[in-house]
LOSE-48515 format. One record per residue: x, y, z of N, C-alpha, C in turn. Coordinates in pm, whole numbers. Each point is the difference from the previous one (the first is absolute). Layout:
# residues N
    n_u    n_v    n_w   ca_u   ca_v   ca_w    c_u    c_v    c_w
      X      Y      Z      X      Y      Z      X      Y      Z
...
//
This chain:
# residues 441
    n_u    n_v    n_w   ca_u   ca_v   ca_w    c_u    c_v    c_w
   8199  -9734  -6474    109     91    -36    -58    138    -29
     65     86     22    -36    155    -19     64     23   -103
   -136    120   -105     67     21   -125     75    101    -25
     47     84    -47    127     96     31   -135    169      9
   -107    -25     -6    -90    166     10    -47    -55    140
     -5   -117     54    -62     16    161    136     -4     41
     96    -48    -17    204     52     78    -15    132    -13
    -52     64    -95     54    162     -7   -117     82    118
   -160    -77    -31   -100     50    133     89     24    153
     90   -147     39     53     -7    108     54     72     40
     88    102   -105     38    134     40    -87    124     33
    -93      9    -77   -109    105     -2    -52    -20    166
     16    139     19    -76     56    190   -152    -47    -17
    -35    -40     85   -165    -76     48    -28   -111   -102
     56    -54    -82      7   -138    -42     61   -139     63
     70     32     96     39   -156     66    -79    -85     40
    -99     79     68   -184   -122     26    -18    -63   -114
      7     62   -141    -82    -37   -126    108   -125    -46
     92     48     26    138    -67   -110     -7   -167    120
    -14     -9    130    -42   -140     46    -40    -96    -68
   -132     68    -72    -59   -110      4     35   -121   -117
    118     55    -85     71   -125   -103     38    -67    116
     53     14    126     98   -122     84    -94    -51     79
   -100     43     56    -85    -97     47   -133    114     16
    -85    -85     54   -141      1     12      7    148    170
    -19     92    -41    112     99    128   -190    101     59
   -151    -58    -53    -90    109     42    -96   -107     70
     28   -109    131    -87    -97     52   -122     76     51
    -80    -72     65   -112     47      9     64     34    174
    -93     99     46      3     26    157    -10    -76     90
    127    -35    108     -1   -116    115    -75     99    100
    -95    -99    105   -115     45    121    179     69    119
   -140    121    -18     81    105     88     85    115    -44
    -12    -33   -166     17    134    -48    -20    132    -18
     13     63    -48    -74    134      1   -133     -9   -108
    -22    -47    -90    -49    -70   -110   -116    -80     34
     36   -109     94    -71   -108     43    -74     70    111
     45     92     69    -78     70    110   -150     74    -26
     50     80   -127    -98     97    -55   -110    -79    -59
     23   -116   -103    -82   -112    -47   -102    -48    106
    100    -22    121   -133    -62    121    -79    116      2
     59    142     39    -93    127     24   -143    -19   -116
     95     36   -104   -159    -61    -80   -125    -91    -10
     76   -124     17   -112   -144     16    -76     54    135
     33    106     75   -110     -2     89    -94    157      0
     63     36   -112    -96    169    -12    -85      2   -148
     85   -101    -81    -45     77   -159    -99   -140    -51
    -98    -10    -61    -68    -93    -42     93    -35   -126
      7   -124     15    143   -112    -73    -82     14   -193
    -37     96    -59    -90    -36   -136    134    -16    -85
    128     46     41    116    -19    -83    120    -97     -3
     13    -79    -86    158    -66     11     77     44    -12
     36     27     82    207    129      2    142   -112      5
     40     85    -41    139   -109    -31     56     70    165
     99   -107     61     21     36    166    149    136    -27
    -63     91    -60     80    153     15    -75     84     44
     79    122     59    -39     98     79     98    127    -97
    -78     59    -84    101     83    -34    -11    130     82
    114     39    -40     81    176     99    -28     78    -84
     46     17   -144     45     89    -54     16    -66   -150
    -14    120    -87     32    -31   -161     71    120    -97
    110    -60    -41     40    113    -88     48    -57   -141
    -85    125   -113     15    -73   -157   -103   -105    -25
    131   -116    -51    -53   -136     13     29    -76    100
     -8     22    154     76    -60     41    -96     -6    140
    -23    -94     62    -44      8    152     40    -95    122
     -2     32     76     91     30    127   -114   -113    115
     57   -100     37    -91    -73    155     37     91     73
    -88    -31    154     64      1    118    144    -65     75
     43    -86    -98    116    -65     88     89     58    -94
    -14     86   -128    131     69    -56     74    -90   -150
   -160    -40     -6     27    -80   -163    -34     50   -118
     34      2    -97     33     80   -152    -82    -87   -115
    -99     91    -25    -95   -103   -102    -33    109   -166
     64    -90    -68    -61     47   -179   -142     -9     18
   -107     79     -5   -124     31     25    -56    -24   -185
    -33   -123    -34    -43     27   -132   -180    -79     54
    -51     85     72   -175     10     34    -40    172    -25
    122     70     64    -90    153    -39   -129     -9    116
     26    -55     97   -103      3     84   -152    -66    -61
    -14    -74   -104    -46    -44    -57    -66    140   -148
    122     -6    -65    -31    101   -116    -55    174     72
     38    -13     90    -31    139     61    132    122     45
    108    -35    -12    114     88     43     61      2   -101
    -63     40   -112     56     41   -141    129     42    -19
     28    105     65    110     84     27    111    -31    101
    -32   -112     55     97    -30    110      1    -13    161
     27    -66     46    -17     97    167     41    122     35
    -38     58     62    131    110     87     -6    110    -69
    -78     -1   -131     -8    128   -106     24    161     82
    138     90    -21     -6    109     68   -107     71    -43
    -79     43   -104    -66     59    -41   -120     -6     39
    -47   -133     18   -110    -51     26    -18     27    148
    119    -43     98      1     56    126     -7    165     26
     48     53    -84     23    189     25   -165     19    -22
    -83    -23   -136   -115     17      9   -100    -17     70
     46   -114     38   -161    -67    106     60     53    137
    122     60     45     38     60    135    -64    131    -10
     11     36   -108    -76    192      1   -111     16    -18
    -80   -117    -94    -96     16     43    -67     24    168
     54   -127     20    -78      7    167     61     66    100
     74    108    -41     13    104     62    -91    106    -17
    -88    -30   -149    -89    142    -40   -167   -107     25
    -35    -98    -58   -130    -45    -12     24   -133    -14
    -62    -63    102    -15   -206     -4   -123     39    -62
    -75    -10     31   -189     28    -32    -94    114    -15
    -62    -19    -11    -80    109     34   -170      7    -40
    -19   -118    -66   -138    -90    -42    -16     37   -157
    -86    -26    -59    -36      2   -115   -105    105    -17
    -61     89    135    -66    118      3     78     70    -69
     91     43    -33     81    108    -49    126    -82   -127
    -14    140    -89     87    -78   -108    155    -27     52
     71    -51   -103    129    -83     57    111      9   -125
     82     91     39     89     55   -133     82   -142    -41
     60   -113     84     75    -32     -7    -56   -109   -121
   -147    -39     46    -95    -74    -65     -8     22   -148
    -13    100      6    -24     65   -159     88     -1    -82
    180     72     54     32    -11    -37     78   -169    -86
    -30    -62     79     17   -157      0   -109    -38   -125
   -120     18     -5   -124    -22    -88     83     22   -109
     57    151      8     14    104   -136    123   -103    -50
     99    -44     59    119   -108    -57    -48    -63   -107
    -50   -149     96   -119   -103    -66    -53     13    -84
   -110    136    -64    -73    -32    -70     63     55   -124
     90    132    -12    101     43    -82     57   -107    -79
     74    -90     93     43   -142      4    -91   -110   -152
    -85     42     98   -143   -128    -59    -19     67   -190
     -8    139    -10    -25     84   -113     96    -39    -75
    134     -9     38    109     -5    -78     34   -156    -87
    -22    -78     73     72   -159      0   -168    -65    -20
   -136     19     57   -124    -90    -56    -88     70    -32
   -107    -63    -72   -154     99    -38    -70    -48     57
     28     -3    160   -126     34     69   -109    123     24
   -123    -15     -9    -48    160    -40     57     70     74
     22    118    -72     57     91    112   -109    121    -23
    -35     93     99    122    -12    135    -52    -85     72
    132   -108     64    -44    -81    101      0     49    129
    -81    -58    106      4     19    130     45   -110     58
     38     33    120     62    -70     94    -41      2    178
    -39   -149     53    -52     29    149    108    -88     54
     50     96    122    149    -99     89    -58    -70    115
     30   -149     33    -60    -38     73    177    -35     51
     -4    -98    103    142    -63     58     48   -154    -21
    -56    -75    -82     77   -134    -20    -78    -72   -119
     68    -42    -79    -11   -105   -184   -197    -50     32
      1    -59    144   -144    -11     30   -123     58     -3
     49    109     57   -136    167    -10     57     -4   -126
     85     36    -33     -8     57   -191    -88   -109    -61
      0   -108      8   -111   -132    -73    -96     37     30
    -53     52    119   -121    -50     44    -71    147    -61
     86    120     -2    -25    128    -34    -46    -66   -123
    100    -82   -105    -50     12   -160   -133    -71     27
    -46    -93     29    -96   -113    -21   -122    103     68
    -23     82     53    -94     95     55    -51     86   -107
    130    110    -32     -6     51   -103    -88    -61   -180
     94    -72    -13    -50    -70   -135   -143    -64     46
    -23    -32    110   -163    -85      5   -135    167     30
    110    101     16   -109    132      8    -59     32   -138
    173     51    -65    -47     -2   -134    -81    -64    -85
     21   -156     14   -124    -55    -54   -125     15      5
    -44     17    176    -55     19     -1   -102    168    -44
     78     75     -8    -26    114    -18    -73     43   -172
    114   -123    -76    -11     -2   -178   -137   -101    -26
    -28    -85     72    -46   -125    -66   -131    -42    156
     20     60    131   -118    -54     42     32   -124     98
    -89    -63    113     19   -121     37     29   -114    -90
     81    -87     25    -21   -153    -44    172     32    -99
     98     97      9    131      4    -96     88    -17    140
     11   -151     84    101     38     89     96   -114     57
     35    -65   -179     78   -130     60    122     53      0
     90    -38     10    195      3     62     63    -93   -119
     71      4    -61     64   -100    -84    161    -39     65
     10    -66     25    167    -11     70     68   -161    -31
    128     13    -15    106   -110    -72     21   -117    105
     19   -110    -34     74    -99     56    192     50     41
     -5    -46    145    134     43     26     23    185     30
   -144     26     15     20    131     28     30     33    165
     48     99     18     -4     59    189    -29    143      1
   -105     32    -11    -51    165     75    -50     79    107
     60    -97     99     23     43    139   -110   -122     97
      0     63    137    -61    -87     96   -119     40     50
    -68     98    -55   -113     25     78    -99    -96    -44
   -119     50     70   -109   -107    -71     -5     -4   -197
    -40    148     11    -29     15   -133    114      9   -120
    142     -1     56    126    -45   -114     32   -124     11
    -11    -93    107     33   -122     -6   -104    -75    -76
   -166     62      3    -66    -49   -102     12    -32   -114
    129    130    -25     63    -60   -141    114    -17    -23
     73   -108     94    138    -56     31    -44    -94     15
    107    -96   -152     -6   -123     12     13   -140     67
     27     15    105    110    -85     36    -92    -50    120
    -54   -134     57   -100    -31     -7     83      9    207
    116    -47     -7     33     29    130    -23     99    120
    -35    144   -115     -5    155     56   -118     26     18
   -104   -106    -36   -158     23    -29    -45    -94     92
     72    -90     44    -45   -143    135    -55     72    108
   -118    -36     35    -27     37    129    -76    170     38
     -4     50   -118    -43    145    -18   -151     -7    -77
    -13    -51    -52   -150    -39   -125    -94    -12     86
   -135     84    -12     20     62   -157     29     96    -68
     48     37    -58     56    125     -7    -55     82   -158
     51    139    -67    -87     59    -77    -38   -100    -55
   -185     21    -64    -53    -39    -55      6     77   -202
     11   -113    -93     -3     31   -104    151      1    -59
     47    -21     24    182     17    -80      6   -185    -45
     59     50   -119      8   -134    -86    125    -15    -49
     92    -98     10    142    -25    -36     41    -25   -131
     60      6    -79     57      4   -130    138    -58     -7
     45    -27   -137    135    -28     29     95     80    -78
    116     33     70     98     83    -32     40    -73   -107
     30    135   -138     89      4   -112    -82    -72    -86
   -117      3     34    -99   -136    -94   -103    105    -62
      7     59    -94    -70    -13    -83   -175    -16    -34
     11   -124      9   -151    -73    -35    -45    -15    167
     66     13     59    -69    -23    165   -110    175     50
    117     17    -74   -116    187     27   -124    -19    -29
     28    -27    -97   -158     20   -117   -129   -112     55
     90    -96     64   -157    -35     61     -5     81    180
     58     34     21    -79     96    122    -22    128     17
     93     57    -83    -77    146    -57   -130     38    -66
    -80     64    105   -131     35   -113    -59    109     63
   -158     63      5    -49     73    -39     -7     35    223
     36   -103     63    -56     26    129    162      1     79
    100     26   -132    138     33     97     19    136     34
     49     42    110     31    161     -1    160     12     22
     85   -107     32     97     18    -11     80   -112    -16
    133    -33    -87     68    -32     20    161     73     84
     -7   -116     99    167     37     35    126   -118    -30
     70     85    -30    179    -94    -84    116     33     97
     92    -67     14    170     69      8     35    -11   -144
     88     66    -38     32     13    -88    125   -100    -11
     82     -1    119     88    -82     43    -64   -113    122
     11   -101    -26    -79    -56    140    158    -35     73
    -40     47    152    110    -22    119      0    -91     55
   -106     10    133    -23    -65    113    -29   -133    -20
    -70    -19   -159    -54   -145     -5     70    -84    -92
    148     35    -21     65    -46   -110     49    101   -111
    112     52    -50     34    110   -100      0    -33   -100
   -130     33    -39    -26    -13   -182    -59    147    -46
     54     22    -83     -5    125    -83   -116     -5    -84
   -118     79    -17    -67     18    -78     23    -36   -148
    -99    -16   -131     46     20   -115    -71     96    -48
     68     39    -78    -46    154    -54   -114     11    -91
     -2   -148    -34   -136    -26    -65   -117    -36     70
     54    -41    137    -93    -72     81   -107    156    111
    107    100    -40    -54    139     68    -63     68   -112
     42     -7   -121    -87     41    -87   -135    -33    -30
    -63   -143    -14    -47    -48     52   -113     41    115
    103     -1     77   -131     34    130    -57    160      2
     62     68    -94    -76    132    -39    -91     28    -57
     31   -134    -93   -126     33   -140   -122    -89     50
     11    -66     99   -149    -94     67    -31    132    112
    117     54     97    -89    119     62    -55     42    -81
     56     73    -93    -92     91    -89   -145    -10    -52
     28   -126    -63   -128    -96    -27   -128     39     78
     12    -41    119    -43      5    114      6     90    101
     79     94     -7    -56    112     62     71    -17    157
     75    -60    -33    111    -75    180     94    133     11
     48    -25     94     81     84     41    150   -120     13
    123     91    -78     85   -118     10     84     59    149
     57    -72    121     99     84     77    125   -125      9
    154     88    -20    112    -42     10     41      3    117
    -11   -127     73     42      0    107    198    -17     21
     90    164    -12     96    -17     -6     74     11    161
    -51    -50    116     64     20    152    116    -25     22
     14   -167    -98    164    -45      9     58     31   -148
    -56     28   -113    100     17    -67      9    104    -76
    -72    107      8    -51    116    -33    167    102     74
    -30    155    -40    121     63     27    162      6     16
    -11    -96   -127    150     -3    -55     60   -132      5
    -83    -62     55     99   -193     65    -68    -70   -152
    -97     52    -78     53    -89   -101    100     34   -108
     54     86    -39     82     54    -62    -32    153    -76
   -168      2     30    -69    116    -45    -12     45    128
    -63    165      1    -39     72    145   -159    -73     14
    -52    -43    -97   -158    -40     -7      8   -162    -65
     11    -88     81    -31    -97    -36    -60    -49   -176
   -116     58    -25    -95     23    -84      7     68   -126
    110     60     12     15    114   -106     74   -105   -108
     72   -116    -11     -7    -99   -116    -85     -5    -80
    -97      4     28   -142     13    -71    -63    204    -84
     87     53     61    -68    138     50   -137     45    -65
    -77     36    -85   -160      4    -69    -29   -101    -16
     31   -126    -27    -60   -113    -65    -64    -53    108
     71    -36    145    -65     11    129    -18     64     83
    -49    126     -8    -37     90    133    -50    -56     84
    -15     45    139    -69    -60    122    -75    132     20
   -103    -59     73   -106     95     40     67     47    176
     57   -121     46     17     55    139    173    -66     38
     48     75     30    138    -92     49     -1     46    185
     62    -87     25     54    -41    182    153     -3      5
     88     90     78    124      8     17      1      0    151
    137    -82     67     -6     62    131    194    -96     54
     -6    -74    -35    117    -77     56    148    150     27
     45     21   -103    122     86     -1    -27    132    -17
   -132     46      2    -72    119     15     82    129     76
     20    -57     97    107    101    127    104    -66     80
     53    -97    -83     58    -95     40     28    -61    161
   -117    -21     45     10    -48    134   -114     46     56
    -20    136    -33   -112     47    108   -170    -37    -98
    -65    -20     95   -146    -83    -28    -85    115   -111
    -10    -44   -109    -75    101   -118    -47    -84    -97
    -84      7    -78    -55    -42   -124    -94     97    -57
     -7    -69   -160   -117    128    -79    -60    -96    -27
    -97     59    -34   -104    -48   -116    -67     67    -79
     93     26   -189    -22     84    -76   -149    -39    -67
    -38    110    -43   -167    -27   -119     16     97   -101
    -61    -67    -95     -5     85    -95   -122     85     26
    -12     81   -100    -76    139     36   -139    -45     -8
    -38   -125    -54   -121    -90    -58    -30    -48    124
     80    -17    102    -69    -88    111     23    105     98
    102    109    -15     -6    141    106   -136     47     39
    -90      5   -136   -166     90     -9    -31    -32     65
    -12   -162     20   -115    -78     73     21      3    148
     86     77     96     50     11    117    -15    128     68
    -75    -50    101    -59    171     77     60     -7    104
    -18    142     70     53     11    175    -80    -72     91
     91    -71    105    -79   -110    100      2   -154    -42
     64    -16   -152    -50   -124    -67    131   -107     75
     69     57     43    153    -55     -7     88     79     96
     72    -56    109    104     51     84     95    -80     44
     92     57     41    134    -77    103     38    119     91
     20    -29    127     44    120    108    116     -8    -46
    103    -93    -28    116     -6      7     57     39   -144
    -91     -7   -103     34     33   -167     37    148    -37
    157    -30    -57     35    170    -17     95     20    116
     50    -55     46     59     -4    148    118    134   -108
     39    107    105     23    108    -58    204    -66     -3
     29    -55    105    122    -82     -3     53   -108   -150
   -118    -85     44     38   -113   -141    -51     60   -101
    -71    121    -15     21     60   -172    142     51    -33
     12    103    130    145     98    -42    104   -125    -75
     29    -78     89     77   -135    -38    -33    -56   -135
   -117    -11    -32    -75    -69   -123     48     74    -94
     19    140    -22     59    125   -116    120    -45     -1
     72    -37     49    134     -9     40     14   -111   -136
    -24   -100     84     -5   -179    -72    -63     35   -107
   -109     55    -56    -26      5   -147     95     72    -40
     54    113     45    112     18    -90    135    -98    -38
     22    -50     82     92    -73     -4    -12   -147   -104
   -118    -38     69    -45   -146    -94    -33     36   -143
    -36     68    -22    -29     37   -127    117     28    -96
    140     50     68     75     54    -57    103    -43   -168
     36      9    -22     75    -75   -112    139   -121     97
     59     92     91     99    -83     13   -107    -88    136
    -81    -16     71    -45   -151     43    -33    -98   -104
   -105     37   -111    -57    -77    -71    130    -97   -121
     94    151     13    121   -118    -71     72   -101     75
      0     52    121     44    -89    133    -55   -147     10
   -129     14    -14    -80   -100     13     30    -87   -130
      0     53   -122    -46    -89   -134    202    -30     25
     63     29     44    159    -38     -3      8   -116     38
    -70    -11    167     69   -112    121   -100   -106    -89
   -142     34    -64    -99   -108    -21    102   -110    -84
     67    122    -61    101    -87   -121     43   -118     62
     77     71    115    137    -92     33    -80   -118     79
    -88     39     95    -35   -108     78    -85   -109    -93
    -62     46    -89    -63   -160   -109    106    -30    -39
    108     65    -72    104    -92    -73     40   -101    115
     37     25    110     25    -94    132    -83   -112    -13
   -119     85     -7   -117   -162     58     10    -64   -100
     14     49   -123     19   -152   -119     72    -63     24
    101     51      7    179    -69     79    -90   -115    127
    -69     10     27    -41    -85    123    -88    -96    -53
    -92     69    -64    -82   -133    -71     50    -61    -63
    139    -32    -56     68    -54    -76    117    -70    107
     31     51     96    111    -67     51    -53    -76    186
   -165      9    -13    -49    -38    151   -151    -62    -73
    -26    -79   -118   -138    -16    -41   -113   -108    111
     88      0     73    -64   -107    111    -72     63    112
     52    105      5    -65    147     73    -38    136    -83
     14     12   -101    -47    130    -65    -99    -79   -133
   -102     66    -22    -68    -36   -109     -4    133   -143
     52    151     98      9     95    -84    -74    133    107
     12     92    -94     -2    125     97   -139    144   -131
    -47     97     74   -108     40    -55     53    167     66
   -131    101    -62      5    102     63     55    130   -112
    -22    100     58     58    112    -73     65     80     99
     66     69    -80     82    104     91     70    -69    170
     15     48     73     20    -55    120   -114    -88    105
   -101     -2    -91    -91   -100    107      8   -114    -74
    110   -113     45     33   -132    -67     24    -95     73
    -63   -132    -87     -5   -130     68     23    -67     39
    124    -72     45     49   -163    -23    -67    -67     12
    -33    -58   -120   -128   -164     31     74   -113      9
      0     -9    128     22   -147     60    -79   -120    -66
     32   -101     28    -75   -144    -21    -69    -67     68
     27     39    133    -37    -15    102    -39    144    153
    -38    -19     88     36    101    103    130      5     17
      1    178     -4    130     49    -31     77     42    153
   -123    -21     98     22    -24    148    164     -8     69
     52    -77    -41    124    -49     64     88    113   -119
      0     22    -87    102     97    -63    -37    121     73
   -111     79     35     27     82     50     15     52    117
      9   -107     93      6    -37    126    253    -10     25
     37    -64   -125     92     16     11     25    122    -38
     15     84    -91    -16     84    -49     48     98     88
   -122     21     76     10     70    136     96    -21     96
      2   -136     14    147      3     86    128     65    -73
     23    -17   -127     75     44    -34     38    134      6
   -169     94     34     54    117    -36    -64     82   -122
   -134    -60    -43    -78     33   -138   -136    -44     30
    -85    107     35   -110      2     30    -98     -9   -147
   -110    -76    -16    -84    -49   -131   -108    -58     58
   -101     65   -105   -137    -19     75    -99   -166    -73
    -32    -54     86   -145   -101   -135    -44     34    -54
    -86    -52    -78   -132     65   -100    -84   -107    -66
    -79    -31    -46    -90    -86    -61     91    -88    -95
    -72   -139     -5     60    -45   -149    140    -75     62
     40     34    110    158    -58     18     90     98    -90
    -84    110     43    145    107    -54     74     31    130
    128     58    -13     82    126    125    -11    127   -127
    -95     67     89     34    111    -38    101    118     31
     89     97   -119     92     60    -10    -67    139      2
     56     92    109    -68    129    -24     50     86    105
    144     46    -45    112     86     47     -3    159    -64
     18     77    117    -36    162    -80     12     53   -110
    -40     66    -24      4     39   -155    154     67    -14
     44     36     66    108     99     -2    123    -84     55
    -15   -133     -8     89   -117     63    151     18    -87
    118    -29     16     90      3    -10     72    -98    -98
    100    -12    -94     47   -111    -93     38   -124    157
     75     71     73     96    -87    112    -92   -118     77
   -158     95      0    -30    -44    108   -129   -184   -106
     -3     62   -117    -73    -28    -59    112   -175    -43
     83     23     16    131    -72      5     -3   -116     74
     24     56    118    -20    -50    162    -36   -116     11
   -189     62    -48   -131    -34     32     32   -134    -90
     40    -22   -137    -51   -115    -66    155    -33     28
    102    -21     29    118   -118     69    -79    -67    117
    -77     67     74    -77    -92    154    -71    -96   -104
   -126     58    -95    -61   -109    -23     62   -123    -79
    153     70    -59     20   -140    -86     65    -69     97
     61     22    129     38    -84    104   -124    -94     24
   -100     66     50   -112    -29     63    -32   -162   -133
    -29     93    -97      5   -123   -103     80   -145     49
    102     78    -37     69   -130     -9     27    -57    136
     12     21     82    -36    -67    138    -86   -113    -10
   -150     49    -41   -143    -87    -41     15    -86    -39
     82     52   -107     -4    -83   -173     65   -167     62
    104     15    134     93    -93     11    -73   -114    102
//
């Protein structure tokens, strides 16, 4: 039965796709010979298969909202995976990155780069205001959450070396962590699946366990040069730091002479309910180095990797490059989105919907306990912890019309723009309590 706010959707222009899916199951997967199914073959024979894609072909995205090839209507709560902060289709975001490349795509890193700077000058303003990281901080732009890791773990193992000499150059990193795929970030990504078949990989990084306390203290010591954290963990399950557990890991850097870096890619710049992940803590845990890059320019390929002025010294010309870092396009864009993410009305945006959508999921752990065990997270990067693989819920889901991503742990993770809508935010949790209760039966 339809409840009387999806009868009233049915009236609303470009809602009739959405308002389906109470009467039946209306988003199947693509029959051979589609337009859909065509392009899919194109692929299996050009693109090396390293990804599981759900069988869509999207056109187009606007808001919260994105568009197949065959002309289907999807609540987008992935954000492209925490990366389209702002939405699809952003006019602003399009007017900027069009004028740019009417004036400068590139132009190398031989020559300075206004757009760069001015982007730096955001950030670290940013960083002065909301944490005590030394300032003044610097900032190097590389293009994806990966180079920003691999940037920090370089950095912090210079400095060491620079303060203290050979033999300061272990890695400290969490259980359930993900800091990208290269050799040297997957070295310190937990997840033993992402590490199969690649080993051996950096030498010296030693694992710890998240939110623990007494687990630090035996691998922190005199031959660490860095620890790296999320502050929010994503990719490997959404568990939120404790504020004691970051405090903590300051006063053993300190100890020791580590360099702490906040790895904020997915939940850093406004998706936890702060513009800085970290700033919960603000002096009690400074970071020596933070990594931003997911919603950076919302779409177009950018990341930083901030330092404090303590690990700036230790960095000369030649030590460090990216041809592509600073891209004069995804900064202009990047000014844009820090203004915006930062703003009062996103961050209230965000701490609003966080409201509404946990009050939901309790409503679920209470009325589906055979499938929900409970839900985690801050701000808009949030959990549903399943009991099981959450596989088949979000597989319906999708048919329905409500796109939701996996994540570690037997979570679905929730992570819809910051600037998302009451209606749409609405929408999104009637599919899953269908979806629920479908399961449940």
């Amino acid at each position: 039965m339809l409840c009387k706010r999806s009868l009233q959707g049915l009236r609303q222009p470009g809602f009739q796709t959405l308002s389906r899916r109470f009467l039946s199951v209306t988003h199947e997967d693509p029959a051979p010979g589609t337009t859909t199914a065509n392009i899919v073959d194109q692929e299996l024979g050009n693109i090396i298969g390293v990804y599981a894609r759900y069988p869509l072909v999207m056109s187009h995205g606007q808001g919260s909202y994105l568009f197949d090839k065959e002309g289907r209507k999807y609540i987008d709560f992935t954000s492209g995976v925490a990366v389209t902060s702002l939405g699809h289709g952003h006019p602003e975001v399009a007017r900027l990155a069009g004028d740019q490349c009417t004036k400068l795509v590139h132009s190398s890193n031989l020559y300075y780069n206004e757009p760069a700077i001015e982007l730096s000058s955001k950030l670290n303003n940013s960083l002065a205001q909301n944490s005590k990281i030394s300032t003044p901080s610097k900032i190097f732009f590389s293009n994806s959450g990966t180079e920003a890791n691999e940037t920090a773990l370089k950095f912090a193992r210079k400095a060491a070396y620079e303060t203290n000499g050979e033999g300061k150059s272990q890695i400290v990193y969490f259980n359930n962590s993900f800091h990208g795929r290269s050799l040297g970030s997957l070295s310190i990504t937990a997840n033993p699946k992402y590490r199969r078949g690649f080993e051996p990989l950096l030498p010296g990084v030693v694992q710890a366990t998240y939110n623990d306390i007494e687990s630090i203290k035996q691998v922190i010591n005199d031959k660490t040069a860095a620890v790296i954290v999320e502050p929010v963990q994503g990719e490997g399950g959404i568990c939120p730091a404790n504020a004691e557990f970051l405090v903590a890991l300051r006063k053993a850097c300190d100890k020791f002479n580590a360099s702490l870096i906040y790895d904020e890619i997915q939940c850093g710049l406004g998706r936890s309910g702060d513009f800085w992940a970290h700033s919960i803590v603000k002096d009690q845990a400074s970071p020596d180095i933070i990594t931003v890059a997911k919603p950076l320019a919302n779409g177009l390929p950018i990341s930083a990797t901030i330092v404090s002025s303590k690990v700036a010294e230790t960095l000369h010309a030649g030590e460090h490059g990216s041809t592509f870092g600073g891209n004069p396009v995804a900064c202009r864009v990047g000014s844009f989105c820090v203004d915006e993410l930062s703003s009062s009305k996103i961050l209230n945006n965000v701490r609003k919907q966080h409201n509404t959508l946990t009050s939901r999921f309790a409503e679920f752990t209470t009325k589906y306990p055979s499938l929900i065990r409970g839900y985690a997270g801050r701000g808009l990067l949030l959990g549903l912890q399943f009991n099981q693989s959450p596989t088949d819920f979000i597989n319906i889901a999708r048919k329905q019309g409500l796109l939701l991503l996996p994540g570690g742990n037997n979570n679905t993770r929730v992570l819809p723009s910051l600037n998302v809508k009451d209606s749409v935010i609405a929408d999104g949790l009637d599919i899953m309590d269908d979806t629920l209760k479908h399961l449940s039966k």
